[in-house]
C-alpha positions as CSV (number, residue, x, y, z in Angstrom):
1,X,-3.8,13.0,-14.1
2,X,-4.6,11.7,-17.6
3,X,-3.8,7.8,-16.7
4,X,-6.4,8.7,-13.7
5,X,-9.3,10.0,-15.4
6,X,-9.1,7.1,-18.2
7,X,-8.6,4.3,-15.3
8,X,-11.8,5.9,-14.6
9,X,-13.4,4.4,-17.7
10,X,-15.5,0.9,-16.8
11,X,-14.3,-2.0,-18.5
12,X,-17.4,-2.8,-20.2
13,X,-17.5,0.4,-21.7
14,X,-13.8,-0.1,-23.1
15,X,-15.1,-3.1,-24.8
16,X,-18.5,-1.3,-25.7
17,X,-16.3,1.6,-27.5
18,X,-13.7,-0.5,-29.1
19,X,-16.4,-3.1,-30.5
20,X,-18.4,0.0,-31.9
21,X,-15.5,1.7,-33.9
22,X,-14.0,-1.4,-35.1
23,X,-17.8,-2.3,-36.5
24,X,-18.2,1.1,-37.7
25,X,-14.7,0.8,-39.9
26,X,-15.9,-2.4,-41.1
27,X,-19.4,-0.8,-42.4
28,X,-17.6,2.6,-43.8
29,X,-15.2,-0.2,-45.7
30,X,-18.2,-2.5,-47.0
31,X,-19.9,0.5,-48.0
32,X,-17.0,2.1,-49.7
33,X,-16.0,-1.2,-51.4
34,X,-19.3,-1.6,-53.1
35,X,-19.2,2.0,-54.4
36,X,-15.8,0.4,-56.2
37,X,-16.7,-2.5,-57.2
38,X,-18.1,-1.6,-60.5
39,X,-14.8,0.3,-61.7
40,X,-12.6,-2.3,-59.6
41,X,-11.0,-5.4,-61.4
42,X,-9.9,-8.6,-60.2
43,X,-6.5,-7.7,-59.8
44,X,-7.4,-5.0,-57.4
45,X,-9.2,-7.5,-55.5
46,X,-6.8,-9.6,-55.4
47,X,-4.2,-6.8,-54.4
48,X,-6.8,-5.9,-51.4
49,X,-6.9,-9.4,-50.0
50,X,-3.0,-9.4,-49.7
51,X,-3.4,-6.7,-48.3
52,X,-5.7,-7.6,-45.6
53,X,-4.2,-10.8,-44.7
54,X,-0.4,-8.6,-44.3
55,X,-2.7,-6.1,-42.1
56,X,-3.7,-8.9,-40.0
57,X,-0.8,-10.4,-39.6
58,X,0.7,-6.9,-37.9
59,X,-2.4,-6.7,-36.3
60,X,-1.9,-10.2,-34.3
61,X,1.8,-9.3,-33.5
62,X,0.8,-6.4,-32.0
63,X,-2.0,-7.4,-29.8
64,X,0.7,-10.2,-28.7
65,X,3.3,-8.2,-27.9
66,X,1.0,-5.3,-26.4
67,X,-0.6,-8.8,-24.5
68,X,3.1,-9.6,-23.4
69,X,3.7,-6.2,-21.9
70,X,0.7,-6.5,-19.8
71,X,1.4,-9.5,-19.0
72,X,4.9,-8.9,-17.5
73,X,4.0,-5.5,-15.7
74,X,1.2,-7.7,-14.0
75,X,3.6,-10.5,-12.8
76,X,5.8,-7.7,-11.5
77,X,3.4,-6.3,-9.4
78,X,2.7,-9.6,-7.7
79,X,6.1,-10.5,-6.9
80,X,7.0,-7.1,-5.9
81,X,4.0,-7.3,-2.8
82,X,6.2,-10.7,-1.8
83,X,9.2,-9.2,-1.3
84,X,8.3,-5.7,0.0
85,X,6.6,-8.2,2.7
86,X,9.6,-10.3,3.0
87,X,11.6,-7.2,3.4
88,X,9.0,-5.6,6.1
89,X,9.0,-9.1,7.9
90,X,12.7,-9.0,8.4
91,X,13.3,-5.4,9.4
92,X,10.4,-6.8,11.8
93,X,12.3,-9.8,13.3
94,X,16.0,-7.8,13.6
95,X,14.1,-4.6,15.6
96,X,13.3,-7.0,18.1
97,X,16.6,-7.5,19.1
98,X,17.8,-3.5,19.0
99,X,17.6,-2.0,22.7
100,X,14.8,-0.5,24.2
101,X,12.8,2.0,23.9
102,X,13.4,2.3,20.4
103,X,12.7,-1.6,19.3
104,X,9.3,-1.2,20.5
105,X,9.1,2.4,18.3
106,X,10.0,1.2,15.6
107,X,8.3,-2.1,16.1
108,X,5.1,0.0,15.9
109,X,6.1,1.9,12.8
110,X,6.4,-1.1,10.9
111,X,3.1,-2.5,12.5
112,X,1.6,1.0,10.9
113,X,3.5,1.0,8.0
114,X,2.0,-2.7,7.1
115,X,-1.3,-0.8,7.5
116,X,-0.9,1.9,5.5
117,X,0.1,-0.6,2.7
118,X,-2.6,-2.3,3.1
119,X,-5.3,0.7,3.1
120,X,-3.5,2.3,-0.1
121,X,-3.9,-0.6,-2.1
122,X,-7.5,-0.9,-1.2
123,X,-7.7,2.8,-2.0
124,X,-6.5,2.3,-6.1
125,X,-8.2,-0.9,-5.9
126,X,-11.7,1.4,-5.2
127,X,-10.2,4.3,-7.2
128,X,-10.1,6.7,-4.5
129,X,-6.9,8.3,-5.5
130,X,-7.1,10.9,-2.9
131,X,-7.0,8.5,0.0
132,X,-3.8,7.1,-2.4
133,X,-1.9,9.9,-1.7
134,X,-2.7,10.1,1.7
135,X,-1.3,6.6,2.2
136,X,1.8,7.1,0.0
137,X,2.3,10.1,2.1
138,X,2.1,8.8,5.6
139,X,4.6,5.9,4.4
140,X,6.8,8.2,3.5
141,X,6.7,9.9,7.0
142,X,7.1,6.7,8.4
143,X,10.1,6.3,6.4
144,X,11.8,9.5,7.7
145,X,10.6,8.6,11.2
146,X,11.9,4.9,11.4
147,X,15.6,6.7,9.4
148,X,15.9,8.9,11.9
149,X,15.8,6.6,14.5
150,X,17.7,4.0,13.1
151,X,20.4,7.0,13.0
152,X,20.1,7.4,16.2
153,X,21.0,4.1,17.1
154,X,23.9,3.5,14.8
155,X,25.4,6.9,16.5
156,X,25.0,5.1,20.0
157,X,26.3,1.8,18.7
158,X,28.4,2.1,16.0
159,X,30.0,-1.0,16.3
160,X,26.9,-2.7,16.8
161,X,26.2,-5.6,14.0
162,X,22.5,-5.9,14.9
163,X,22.3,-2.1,14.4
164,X,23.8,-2.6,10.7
165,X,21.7,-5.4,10.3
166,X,18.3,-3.7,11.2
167,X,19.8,-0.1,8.7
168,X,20.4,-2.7,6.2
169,X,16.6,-4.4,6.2
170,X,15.5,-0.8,6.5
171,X,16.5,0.6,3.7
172,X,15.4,-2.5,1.5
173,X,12.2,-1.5,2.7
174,X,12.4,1.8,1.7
175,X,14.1,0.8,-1.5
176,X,11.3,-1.3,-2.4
177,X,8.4,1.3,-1.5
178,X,9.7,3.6,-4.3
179,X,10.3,0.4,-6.5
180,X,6.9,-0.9,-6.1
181,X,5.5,2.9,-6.3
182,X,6.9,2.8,-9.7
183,X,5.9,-0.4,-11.1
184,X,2.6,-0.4,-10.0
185,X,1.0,3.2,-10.4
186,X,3.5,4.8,-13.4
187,X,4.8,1.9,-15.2
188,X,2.2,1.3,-17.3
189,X,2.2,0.6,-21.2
190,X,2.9,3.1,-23.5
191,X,-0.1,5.0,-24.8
192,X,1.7,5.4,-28.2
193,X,1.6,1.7,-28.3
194,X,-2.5,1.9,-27.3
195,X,-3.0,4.2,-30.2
196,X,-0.8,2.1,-32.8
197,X,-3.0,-1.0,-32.0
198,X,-6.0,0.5,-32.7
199,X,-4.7,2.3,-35.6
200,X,-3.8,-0.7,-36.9
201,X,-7.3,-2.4,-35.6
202,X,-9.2,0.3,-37.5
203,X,-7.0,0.1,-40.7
204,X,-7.8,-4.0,-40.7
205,X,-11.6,-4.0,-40.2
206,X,-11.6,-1.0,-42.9
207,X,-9.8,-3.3,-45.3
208,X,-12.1,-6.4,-44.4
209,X,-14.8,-4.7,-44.9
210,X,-13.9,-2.9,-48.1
211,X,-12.5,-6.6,-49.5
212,X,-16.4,-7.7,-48.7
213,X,-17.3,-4.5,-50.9
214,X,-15.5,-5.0,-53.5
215,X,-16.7,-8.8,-53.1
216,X,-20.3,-8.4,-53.1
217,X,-20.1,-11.0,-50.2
218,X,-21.4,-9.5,-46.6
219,X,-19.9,-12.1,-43.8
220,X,-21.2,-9.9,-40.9
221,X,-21.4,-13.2,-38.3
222,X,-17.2,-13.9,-39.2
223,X,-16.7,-9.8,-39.0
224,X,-18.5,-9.6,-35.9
225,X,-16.7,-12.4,-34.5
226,X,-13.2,-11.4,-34.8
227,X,-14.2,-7.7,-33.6
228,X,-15.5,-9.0,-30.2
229,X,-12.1,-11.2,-30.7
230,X,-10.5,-8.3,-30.8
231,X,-12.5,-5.9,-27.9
232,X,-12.2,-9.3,-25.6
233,X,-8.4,-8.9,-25.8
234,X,-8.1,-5.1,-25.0
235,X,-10.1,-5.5,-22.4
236,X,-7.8,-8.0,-20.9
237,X,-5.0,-5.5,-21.5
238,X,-6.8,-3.0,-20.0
239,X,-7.1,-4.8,-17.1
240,X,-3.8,-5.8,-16.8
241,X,-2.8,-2.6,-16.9
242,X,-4.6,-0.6,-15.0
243,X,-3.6,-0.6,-11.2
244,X,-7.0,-0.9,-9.9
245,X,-8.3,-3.9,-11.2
246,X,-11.9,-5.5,-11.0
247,X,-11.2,-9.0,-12.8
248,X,-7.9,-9.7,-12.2
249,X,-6.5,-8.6,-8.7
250,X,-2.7,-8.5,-7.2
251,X,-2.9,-11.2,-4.2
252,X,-1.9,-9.1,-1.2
253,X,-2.1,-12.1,1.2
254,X,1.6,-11.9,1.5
255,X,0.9,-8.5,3.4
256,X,-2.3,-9.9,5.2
257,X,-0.3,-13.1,6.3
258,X,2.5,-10.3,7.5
259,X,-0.3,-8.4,9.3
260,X,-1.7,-11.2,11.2
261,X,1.7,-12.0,12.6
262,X,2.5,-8.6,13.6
263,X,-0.7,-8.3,15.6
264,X,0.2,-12.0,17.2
265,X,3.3,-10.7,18.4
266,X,2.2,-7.0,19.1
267,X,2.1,-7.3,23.0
């Protein structure tokens, strides 16, 4: 419920609030650096811009690796849609070879099943989580629907090796719901990780600022500059993240392409 009602955030006004805190750190540190500077001496300047440059440092490696994370959960998703349609497309193929009436069953199942899919990514994509679980439901009634008839069958034929065939695509494909389920809705990064990186945002654009205290020089352009660096990044990571995304979208022509053969071969 949490990751729902902040996916409900807009991404401008992620970079809107992340570009006004780290600028408000960077003014409380100026400001607090020039109250120092006349009982501060040049070895505590000094000391301050080691300081900054080690805080930095951390500061890149973690936007990197948090980067890197988002990165890899996004190229997860995408592969994950090519196989659960690879996986749909051959449970497909082997029912049309099972006996009748239940090839053309479960023929339609899968038809509906590739709809369903379809709708409930649409649905995260519009953030209508409600019509989500609607479609996360129904595919799991499809599941138990398409099981039980695929028990049937094996009962009827249990030597059959089209039979085993078709059970074995069939349970890839449910394999693979709960798989992408996962991956794509509730593996998302860390918010401990979220809160370290602006932790250690904060504590950097505190410490530049205070160094331009302490300094008596005000470089607002350069401080401006690497806090819209900074917002530009998260928002990317945001994106990345999140399962409905506005910028960056998970191709689901694998699933389309799958659709569109389905309905060619429907009657």
């Amino acid at each position: 419920m949490m990751l729902q009602t902040m996916d409900q955030i807009p991404l401008w006004a992620v970079f809107m609030i992340t570009t006004l805190i780290l600028f408000t750190a960077a003014e409380i540190g100026f400001y607090f650096g020039k109250w120092q500077k006349r009982r501060s001496k040049d070895e505590e300047k000094g000391q301050t811009g080691t300081t900054l440059g080690a805080a930095l440092g951390m500061l890149a490696f973690m936007l990197a690796f948090t980067f890197g994370m988002a990165g890899s959960i996004n190229e997860a998703r995408k592969g994950l849609v090519l196989e659960e349609a690879n996986a749909i497309g051959t449970a497909y193929l082997r029912a049309q070879i099972l006996s009748e009436p239940s090839s053309s069953k479960i023929k339609g199942f899968l038809h509906e099943y590739v709809d369903v899919r379809l709708k409930g990514v649409q649905a995260v994509q519009l953030k209508d989580f409600e019509q989500m679980k609607q479609a996360i439901a129904r595919s799991e009634e499809l599941h138990n629907e398409l099981w039980a008839l695929s028990v049937s069958l094996a009962k009827e034929n249990p030597r059959s090796i089209f039979v085993g065939l078709f059970v074995e695509s069939l349970n890839e494909v449910i394999d693979l719901h709960s798989i992408r389920l996962t991956k794509a809705l509730r593996n998302r990064i860390p918010k401990s990780i979220i809160i370290t990186l602006y932790f250690v945002a904060i504590l950097s654009m505190t410490l530049m600022g205070y160094q331009a205290g302490l300094s008596g020089i005000r470089t607002l352009v350069a401080r401006f500059a690497l806090i819209l660096a900074f917002a530009s990044v998260m928002l990317l990571i945001t994106e990345l993240d999140r399962p409905g995304k506005t910028m960056i979208k998970v191709s689901q022509q694998a699933m389309i392409d799958l659709q569109a053969s389905m309905n060619k071969t429907k009657h």
